[in-house]
N, C-alpha and C positions, 0 to 999 in steps of 0.2 A: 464488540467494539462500541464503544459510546460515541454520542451522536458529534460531541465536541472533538474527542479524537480523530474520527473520521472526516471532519470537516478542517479541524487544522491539517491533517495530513495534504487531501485536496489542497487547501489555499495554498502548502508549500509547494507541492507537486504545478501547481499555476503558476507561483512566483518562480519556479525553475524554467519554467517553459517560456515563460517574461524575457527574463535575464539571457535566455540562450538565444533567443529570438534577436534582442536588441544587440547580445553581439557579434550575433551573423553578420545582420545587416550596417551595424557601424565599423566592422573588422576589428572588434576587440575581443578577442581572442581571450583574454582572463578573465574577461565578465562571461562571454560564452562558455568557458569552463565552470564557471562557478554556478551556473545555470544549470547544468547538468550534472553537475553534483547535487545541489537541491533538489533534485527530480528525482535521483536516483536514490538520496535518503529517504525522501518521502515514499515512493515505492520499496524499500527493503520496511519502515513503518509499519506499512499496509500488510506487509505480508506476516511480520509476528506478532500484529496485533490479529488477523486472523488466526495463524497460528496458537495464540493464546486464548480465543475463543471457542477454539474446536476443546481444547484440553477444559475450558472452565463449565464446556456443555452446551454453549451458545452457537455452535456450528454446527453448518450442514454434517451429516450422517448419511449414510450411501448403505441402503438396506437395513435389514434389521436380524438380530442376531440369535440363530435355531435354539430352540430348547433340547434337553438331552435327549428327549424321542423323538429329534428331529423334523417337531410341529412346529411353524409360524404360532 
């Protein structure tokens, strides 16, 4: 994931957390929803931009994989 995607992601994932914060507390209920929609894009973001990172090779790998005679 690039360092600009990752950081727009965050800022969006912030501006949700903003917006649902302010309409807690004013009882605006459609700017609170909107808020958590933002948040909740930015975290599905997050997740197939790693997703697209394990597949391009740039992710974590969880062990490593035996040769035919079964040697590391």
């Amino acid at each position: 994931m690039s360092f600009a995607r990752k950081f727009g992601n965050k800022a969006q994932e912030l501006r949700g957390r903003v917006k649902q914060a302010t309409g807690k507390v004013t009882g605006n209920r459609g700017r609170q929803a909107e808020g958590t929609v933002d948040r909740l894009k930015s975290k599905l973001k997050q997740a197939l931009e790693k997703v697209m990172d394990v597949f391009r090779g740039r992710g974590k790998r969880r062990g490593r994989r035996k040769n035919r005679r079964g040697v590391r």
